[in-house]
C-alpha positions in Angstrom: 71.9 101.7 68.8 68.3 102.6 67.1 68.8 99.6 64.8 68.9 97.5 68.0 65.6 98.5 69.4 64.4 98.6 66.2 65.4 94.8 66.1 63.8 93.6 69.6 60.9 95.5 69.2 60.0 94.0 66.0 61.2 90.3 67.8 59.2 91.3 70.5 56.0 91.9 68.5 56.3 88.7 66.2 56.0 86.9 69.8 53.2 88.9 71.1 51.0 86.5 72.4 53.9 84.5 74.9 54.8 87.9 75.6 51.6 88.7 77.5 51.2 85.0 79.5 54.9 85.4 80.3 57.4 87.8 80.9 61.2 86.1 80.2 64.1 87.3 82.2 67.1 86.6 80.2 70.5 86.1 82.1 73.4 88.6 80.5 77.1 87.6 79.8 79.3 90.1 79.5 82.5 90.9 77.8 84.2 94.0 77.5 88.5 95.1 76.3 90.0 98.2 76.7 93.1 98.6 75.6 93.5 102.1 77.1 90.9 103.3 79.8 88.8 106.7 80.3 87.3 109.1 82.8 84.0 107.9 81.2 84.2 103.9 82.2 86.2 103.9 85.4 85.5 105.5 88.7 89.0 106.4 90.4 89.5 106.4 94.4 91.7 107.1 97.1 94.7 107.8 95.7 95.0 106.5 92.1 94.9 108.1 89.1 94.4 107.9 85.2 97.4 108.9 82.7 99.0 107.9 79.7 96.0 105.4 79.2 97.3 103.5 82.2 96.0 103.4 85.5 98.0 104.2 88.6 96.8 103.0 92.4 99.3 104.3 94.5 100.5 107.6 94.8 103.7 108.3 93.3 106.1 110.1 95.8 110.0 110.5 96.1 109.4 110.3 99.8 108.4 106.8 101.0 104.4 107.4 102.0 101.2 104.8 102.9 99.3 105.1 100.0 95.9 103.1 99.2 93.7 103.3 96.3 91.2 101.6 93.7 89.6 101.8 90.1 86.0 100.9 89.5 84.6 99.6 86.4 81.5 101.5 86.1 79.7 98.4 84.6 77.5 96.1 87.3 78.2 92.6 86.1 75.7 89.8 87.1 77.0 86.9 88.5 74.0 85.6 89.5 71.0 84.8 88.3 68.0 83.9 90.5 65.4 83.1 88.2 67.7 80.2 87.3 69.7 79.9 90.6 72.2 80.1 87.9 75.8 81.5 88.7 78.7 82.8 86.6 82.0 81.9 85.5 84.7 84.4 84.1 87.8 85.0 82.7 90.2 88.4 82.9 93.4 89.0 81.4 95.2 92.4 82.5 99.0 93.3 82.2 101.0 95.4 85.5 104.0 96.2 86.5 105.1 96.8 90.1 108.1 99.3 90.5 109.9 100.9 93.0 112.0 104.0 92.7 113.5 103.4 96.5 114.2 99.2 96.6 115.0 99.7 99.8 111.6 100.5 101.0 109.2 97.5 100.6 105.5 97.5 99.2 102.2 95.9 99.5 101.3 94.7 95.9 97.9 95.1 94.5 94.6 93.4 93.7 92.0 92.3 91.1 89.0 92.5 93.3 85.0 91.6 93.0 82.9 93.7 95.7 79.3 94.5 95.8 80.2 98.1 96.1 81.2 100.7 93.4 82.6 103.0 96.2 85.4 99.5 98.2 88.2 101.4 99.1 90.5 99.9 102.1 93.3 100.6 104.1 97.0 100.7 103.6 99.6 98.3 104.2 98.4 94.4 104.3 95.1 95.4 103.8 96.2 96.2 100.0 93.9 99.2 99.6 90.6 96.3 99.6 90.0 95.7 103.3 89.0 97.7 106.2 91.2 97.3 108.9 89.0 98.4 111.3 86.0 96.7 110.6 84.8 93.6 107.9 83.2 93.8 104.9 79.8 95.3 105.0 76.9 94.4 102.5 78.4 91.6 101.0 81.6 89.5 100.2 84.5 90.9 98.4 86.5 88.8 96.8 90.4 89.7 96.1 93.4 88.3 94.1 95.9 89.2 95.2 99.8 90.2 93.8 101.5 90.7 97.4 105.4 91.6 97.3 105.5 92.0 101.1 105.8 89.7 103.9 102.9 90.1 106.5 103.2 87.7 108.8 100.3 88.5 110.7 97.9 87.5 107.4 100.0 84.4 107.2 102.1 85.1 104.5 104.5 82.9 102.7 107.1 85.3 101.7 107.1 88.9 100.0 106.7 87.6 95.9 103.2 85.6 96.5 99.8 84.9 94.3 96.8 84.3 96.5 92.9 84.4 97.0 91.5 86.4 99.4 88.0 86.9 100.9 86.3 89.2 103.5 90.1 89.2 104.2 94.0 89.9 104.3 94.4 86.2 105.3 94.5 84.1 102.2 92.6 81.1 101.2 95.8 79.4 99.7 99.0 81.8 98.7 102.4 80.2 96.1 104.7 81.5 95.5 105.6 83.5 92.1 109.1 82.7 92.0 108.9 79.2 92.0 107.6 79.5 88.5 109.9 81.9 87.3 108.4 85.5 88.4 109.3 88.3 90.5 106.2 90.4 91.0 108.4 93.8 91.7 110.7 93.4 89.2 109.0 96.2 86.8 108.9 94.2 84.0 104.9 94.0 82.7 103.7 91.1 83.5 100.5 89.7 82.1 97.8 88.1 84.5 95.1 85.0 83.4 92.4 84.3 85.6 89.9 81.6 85.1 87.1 80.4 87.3 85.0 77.3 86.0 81.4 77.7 88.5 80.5 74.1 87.1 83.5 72.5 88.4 84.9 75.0 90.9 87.8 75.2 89.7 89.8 78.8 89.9 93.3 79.2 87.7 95.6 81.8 87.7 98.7 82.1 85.2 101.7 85.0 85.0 104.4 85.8 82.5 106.3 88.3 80.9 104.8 87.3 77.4 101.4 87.5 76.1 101.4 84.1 75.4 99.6 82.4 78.1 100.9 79.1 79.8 99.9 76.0 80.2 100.5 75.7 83.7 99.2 77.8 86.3 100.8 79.6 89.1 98.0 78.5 91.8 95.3 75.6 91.1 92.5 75.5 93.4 88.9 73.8 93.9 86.8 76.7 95.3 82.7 77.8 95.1 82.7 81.0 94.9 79.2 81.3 94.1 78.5 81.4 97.7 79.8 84.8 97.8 78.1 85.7 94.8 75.3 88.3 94.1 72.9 88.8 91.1 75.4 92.4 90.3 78.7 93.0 91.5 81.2 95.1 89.9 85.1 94.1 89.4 88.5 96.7 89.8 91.8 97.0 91.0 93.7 98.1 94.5 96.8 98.1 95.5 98.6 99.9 98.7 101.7 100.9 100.1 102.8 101.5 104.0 105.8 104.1 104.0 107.2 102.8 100.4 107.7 104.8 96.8 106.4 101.7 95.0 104.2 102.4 92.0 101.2 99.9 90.7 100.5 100.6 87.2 97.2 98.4 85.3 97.9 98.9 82.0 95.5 97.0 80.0 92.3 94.3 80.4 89.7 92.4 79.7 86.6 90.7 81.1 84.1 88.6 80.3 81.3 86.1 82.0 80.2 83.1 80.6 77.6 79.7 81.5 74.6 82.0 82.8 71.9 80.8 80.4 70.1 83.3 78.1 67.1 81.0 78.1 63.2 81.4 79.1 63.0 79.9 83.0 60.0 78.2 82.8 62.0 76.5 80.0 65.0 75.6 82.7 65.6 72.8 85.0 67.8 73.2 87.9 70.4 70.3 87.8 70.7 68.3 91.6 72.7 70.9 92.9 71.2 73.6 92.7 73.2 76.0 90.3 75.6 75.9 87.3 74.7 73.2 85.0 70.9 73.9 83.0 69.8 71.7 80.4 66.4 73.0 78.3 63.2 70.7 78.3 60.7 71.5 74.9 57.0 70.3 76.0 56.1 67.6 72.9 53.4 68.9 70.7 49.9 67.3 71.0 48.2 65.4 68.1 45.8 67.1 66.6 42.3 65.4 65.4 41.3 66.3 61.9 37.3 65.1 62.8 37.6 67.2 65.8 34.5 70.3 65.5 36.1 72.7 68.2 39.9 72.9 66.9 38.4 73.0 62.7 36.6 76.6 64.5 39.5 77.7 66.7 41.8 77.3 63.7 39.3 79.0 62.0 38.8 81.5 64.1 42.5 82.2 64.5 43.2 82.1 61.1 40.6 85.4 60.6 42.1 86.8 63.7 45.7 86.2 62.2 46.0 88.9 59.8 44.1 91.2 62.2 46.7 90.9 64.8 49.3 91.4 62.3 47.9 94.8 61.2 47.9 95.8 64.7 51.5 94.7 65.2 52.9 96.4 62.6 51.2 99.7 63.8 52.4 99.3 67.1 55.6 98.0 65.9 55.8 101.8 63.3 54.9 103.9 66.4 56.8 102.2 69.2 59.9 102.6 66.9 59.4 106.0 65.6 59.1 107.3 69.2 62.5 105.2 70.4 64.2 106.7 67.1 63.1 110.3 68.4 64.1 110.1 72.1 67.4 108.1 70.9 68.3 111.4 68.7 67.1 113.7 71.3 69.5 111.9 73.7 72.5 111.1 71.8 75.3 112.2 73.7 78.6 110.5 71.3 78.7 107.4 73.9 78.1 104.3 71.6 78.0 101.2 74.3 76.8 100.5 77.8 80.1 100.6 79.0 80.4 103.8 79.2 78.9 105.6 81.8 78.9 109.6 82.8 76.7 112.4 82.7 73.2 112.3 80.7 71.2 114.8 79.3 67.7 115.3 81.4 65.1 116.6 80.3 63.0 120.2 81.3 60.4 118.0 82.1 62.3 115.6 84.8 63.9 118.8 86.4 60.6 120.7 86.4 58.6 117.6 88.2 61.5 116.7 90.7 61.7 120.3 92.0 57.7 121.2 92.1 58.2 123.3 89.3 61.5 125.7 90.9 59.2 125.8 93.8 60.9 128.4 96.3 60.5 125.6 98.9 63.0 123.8 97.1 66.0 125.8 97.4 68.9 124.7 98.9 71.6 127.9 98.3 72.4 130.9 95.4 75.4 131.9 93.9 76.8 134.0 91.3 76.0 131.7 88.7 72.1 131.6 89.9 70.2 129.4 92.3 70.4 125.5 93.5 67.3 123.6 93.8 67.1 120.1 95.3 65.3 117.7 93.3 63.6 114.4 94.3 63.2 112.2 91.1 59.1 111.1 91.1 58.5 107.4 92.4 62.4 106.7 94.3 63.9 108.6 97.1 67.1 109.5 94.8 68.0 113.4 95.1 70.1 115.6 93.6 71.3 119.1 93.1 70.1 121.3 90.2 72.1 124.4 89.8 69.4 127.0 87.5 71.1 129.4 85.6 69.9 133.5 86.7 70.0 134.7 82.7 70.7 131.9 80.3 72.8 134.4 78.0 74.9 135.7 80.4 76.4 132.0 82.3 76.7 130.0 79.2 80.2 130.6 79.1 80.2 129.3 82.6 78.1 126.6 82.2 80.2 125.5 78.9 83.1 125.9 81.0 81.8 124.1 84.0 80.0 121.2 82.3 83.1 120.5 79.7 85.3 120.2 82.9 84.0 118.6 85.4 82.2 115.7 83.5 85.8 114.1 82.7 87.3 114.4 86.2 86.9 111.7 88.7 88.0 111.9 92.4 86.6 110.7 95.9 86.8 114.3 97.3 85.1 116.1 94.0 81.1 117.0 94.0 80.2 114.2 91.0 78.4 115.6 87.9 75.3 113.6 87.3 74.1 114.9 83.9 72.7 118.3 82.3 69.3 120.1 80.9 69.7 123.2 78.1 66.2 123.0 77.3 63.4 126.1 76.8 66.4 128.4 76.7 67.3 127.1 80.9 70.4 126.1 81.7 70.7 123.3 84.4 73.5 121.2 85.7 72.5 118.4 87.8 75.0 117.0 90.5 74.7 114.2 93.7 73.5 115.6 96.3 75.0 116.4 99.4 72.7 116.4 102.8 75.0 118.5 104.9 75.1 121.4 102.9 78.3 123.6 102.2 81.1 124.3 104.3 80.7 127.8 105.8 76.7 127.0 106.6 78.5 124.6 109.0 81.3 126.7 110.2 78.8 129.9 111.2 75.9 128.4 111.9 73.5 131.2 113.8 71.8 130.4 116.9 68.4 128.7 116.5 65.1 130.2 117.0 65.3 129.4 120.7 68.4 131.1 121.2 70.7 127.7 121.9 73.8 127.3 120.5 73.8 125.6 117.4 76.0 122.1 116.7 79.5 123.1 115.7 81.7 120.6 113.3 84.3 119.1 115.5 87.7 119.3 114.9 88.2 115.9 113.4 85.9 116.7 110.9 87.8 119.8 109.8 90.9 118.7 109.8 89.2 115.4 107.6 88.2 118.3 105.2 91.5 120.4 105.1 93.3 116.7 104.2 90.2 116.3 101.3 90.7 119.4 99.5 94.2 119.4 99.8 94.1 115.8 98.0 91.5 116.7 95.4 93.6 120.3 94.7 96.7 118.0 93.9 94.7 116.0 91.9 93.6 118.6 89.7 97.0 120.6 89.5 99.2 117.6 89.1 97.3 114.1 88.2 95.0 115.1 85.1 96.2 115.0 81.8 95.5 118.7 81.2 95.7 121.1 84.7 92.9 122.3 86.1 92.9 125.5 87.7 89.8 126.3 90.4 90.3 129.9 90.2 87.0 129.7 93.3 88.3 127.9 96.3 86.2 128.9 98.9 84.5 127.7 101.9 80.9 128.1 100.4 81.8 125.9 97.1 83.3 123.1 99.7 80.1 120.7 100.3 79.8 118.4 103.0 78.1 114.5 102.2 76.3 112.5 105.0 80.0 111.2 106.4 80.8 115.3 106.4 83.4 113.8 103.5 84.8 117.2 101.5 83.7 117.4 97.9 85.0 120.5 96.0 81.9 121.8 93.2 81.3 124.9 91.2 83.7 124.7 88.0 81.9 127.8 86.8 85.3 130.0 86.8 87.9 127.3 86.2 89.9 126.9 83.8 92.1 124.3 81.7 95.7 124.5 80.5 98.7 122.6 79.5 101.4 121.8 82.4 103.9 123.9 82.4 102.5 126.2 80.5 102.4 130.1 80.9 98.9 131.4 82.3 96.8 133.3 80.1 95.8 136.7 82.0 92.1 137.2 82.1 89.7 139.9 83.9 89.9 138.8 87.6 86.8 136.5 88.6 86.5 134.8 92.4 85.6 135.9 95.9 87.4 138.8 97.8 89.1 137.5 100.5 90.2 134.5 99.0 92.0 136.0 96.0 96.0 136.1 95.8 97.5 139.1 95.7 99.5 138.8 92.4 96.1 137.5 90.6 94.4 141.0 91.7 97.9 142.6 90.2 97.6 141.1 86.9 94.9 138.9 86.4 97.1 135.5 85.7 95.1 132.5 87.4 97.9 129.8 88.4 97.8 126.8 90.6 99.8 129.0 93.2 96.5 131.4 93.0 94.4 128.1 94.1 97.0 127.3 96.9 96.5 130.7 98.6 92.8 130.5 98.4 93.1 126.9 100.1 95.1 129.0 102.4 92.3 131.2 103.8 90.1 128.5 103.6 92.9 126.2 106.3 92.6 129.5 108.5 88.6 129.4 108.7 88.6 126.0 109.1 91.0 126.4 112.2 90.1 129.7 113.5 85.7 129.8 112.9 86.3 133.2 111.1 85.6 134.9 108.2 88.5 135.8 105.4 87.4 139.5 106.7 85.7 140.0 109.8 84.8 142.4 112.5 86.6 142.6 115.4 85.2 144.9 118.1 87.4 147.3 120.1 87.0 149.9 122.8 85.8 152.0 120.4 83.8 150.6 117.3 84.5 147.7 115.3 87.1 147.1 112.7 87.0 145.3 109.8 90.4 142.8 110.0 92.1 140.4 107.4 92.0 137.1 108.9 96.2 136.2 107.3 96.9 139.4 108.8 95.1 138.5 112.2 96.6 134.8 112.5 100.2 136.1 111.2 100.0 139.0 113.9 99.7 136.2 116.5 101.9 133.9 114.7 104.9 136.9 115.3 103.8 137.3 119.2 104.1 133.5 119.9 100.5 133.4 120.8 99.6 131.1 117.6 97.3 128.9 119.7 95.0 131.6 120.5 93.7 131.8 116.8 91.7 128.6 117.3 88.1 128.7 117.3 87.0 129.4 120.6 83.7 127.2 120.3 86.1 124.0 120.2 86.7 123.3 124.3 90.0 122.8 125.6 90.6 119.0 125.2 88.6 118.7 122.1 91.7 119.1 119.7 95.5 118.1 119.4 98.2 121.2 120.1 100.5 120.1 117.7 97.4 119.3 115.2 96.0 123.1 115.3 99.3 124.5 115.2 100.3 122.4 112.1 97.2 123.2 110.1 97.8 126.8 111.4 101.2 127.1 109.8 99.9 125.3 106.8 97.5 127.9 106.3 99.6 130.6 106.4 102.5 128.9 104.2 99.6 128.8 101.5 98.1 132.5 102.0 102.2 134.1 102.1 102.1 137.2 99.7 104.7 136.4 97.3 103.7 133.1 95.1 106.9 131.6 94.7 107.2 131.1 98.6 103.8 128.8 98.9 103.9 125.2 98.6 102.4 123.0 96.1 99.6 121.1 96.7 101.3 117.9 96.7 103.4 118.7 99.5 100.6 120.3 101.6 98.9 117.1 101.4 102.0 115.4 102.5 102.7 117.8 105.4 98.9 117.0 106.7 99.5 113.0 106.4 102.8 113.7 108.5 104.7 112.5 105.4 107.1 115.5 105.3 107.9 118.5 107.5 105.8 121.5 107.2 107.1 124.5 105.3 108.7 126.9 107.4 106.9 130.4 107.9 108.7 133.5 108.9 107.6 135.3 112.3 106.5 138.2 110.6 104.5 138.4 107.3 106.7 138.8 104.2 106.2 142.0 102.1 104.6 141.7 98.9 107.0 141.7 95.9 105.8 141.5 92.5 108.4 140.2 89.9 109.2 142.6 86.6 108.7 139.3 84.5 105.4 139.1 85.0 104.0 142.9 84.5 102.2 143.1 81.4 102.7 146.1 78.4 99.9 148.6 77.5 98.5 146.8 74.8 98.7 143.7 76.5 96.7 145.0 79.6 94.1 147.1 77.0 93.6 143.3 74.9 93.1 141.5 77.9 90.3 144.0 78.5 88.7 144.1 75.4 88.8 140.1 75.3 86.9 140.1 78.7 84.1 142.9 77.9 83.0 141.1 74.5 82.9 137.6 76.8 80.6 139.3 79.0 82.5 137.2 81.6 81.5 138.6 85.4 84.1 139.7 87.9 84.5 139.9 91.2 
């Protein structure tokens, strides 16, 4: 990478003096192939997932679900280029397989999609996880082809095995059908995808088969401009959906490229007749120069002193301009090699220091164990972002290690994203997005304002939107990563809240990594009283059944407006009461309903909605482990995918298994371990 600069620069310099009477904008092809994807070049929403290499859109259930959900590539591709009025054409190769564990529940298919947006995820059904089925496509057109193995007659389909193109919508442009040429979309066998689109002729082309030898003849043929629904960057993914079916979409591998955007000067350029596509470059002839005439023997004279001068200064521009890139290139070298990839970066003290005013104490937005959060306004743009500061740099570097090692390769729609890190001048900073509404419990005990009025609650669809989010995200990180992620700090005041009041879980700090289905390792307890399980406070050993009852008490503040311990006044004084305990007690008396917030007015929720999310929360917070669900099936319970867990009228006993008690010198390692770690407790 610091031969390249050191290349242009010293391109850039031998062409000085065009340089400063024009400024070229150069048009960029792209081309990228990845066998096997990463955390670090994809951005992963709704409901698929990364393993194995492979991608996965649809959740993959036994029990037949609606499922929607789409992979980003990071990249911005241009595919238009104004300074020209130039447009793209492209090619992309990719291999899937469409499988269904239960045949006799029918699918949606999937998608290779161009959108304007890095964030297009759509609805179920039809609307194959790439359109909105309440509303059209919003800041731009998105263009989709698509793989459909359902009939839908209302988007005119032609039968449930169909290639089409669709645009702004369901309804396609022209659909065949993929069994006329010898291919049954959900048959599971990989099948390998060619697309081709020709902006000169408008011609689009898209092939299938099983082999990876592509045919001549393709499956649909069509004359389209799709350079009207171009813009200068878009980026290009995958969806697919399902609408109460177990069929799985898998991408397995692809590649991309652009091509016919010219990489010319555009002064140099002349539009053909039409406007875009075809350039052809026009090279001014050369005057003839007069030998008798006086002026050009003293300008070449002149510039032939002047020469050698201006190379002299080149070359010292040229030594310091790539000195300084070689320094800030080792300074920020963080192991990715291309453009492709795309994740955290390293800021610098200097960035952090000028977007928060110097830690001014204006600019704090909330403290925590691990110290204080600052919001941060980069200089010149209106971009902001969190900036968690460490309290003692010596003391949080295990957390910060910790936090920054496991966050930066997660990816999910309802996680708090990690936008880079500073360990400079002995600080420790993370740097995340940052989100306007703050964190959960701010919102859920919001004091009376200065005038005495009641503050603005959060409404109940709201909180039930965030009891579905961090259920999702909790499954994600117990059951969909490649190694399990254990939160070990669920809590209402690490659940942030963006502009939409969309759930995003933050503060890895205490989390941990291990292998699925793998023993825990015990550790001194770390978390929030309140939140922590009984059998962790027993013996230490963080599981994803620990997380689950911490999700738990989170359901029952969520529901109920209270504290996980919270004063409740009597005749006499008041009396500090476990809110499980509280909400079981009325669970036992039949008088469930009566746990619900009391701000929320009659009217303003469902019954049968409180009442579920009640019972959820309590089947999460039950005492003994083995009785709580997993995350999976809480999120399934909350989509109404599966029945909720049946919770006994009055609150089980705690029993704590002989298997899991620890020996003497077990307990008295465990303890040593933790002291020399300096790692903080509860």
């Amino acid at each position: 990478m610091a031969s390249h600069h050191i290349q242009a620069l010293l391109f850039s310099l031998f062409l000085l003096p065009s340089l400063l009477l024009s400024a070229p904008i150069s048009a960029k092809n792209i081309s990228f192939d990845s066998a096997s994807f990463s955390f670090s070049n994809l951005t992963l929403l709704g409901d698929s997932y990364l393993r194995n290499g492979a991608i996965g859109l649809t959740r993959e259930t036994d029990v037949p679900s609606s499922s929607s959900g789409t992979v980003v590539c990071n990249l911005p591709v241009q595919f238009y280029d104004p300074s020209t009025n130039t447009s793209a054409s492209f090619s992309t190769k990719f291999s899937f397989s469409i499988t269904n564990p239960n045949p006799q529940s029918q699918g949606d298919g999937l998608t290779f999609f161009i959108s304007p947006s890095n964030e297009t995820l759509g609805s179920t059904g039809g609307y194959l996880g790439l359109f909105n089925a309440t509303a059209p496509a919003k800041n731009g057109s998105i263009i989709g082809f698509e793989f459909d193995t359902r009939l839908d007659e209302e988007f005119g389909d032609p039968n449930d095995n169909h290639v089409g193109l669709d645009i702004n919508s369901p309804n396609s442009s022209k659909a065949v059908d993929a069994g006329s040429y010898g291919i049954e979309l959900k048959s599971g066998n990989t099948t390998t995808a060619w697309i081709d689109y020709y902006d000169g002729d408008n011609q689009l082309e898209i092939r299938l088969s099983y082999s990876a030898v592509k045919p001549e003849k393709p499956v649909l043929s069509l004359r389209v401009d799709l350079s009207e629904h171009f813009e200068e960057t878009m980026y290009v993914g995958f969806s697919a959906s399902t609408e109460g079916s177990t069929e799985l979409h898998t991408i397995k591998d692809w590649s991309f490229r652009t091509f016919g955007l010219p990489s010319l000067n555009p002064s140099s350029i002349n539009p053909s007749p039409d406007g875009r596509g075809n350039t052809s470059s026009i090279i001014p002839a050369m005057p003839a120069t007069s030998p008798r005439s006086s002026f050009r023997r003293k300008l070449g004279f002149a510039l032939g002193i002047m020469g050698p001068v201006a190379l002299c200064i080149a070359f010292v521009l040229f030594v310091w301009v790539s000195i300084k890139k070689y320094m800030e290139y080792k300074a920020n070298k963080q192991g990715l090699a291309t453009e492709f990839l795309k994740g955290p970066r390293k800021f610098s003290y200097r960035e952090m220091s000028t977007s928060t005013r110097g830690f001014h104490t204006s600019r704090i937005i909330g403290n925590g164990a691990f110290g204080t959060v600052y919001k941060a306004i980069i200089p010149g743009s209106r971009i902001a972002f969190a900036v968690k500061r460490s309290k003692q740099a010596h003391q949080s570097k295990k957390e910060f290690i910790s936090e920054l090692s496991i966050i930066a390769c997660l990816r999910h729609k309802n996680l708090v994203q990690l936008e880079g890190w500073c360990d400079e001048k002995g600080e420790l900073l993370l740097v995340y997005e940052f989100m306007p509404n703050g964190s959960l419990d701010k919102l859920l005990y919001r004091e009376p304002n200065s005038c005495g009025s009641s503050p603005t609650i959060l409404q109940w669809p709201d909180r039930y939107n965030v009891a579905v989010g961090i259920a999702s995200v909790l499954s994600y990180l117990h059951q969909e990563c490649e190694q399990q992620v254990i939160h070990r700090d669920v809590k209402t005041s690490n659940i942030l809240l963006d502009s939409n009041f969309n759930p995003r879980l933050g503060d890895f700090g205490l989390a941990r990594l291990t292998d699925h289905n793998k023993s825990p390792v015990s550790t001194l307890t770390a978390g929030t009283m309140g939140y922590l399980a009984p059998e962790y406070l027993q013996y230490g050993k963080a599981t994803e059944k620990t997380d689950v009852f911490s999700y738990g008490v989170v359901v029952l503040e969520i529901c109920c407006g209270r504290r996980p311990i919270f004063d409740r006044e009597n005749e006499r004084a008041k009396k500090m009461v476990n809110l499980v305990d509280w909400v079981w007690g009325l669970y036992s008396e039949d008088r469930l309903i009566e746990a619900a917030d009391a701000r929320l007015n009659i009217g303003e929720f469902e019954r049968e909605e409180m009442e579920r999310l009640l019972l959820v929360g309590l089947s999460c917070a039950n005492p003994n482990c083995a009785e709580r669900p997993t995350m999976r099936r809480v999120l399934q319970v909350l989509n109404r995918e599966a029945e909720p867990v049946a919770v006994p009228r009055k609150k089980p006993l705690l029993v704590f298994a002989s298997s899991t008690s620890f020996s003497m010198r077990e307990i008295v390692a465990d303890c040593e371990q933790s002291m020399k770690s300096q790692e903080i407790g509860c």
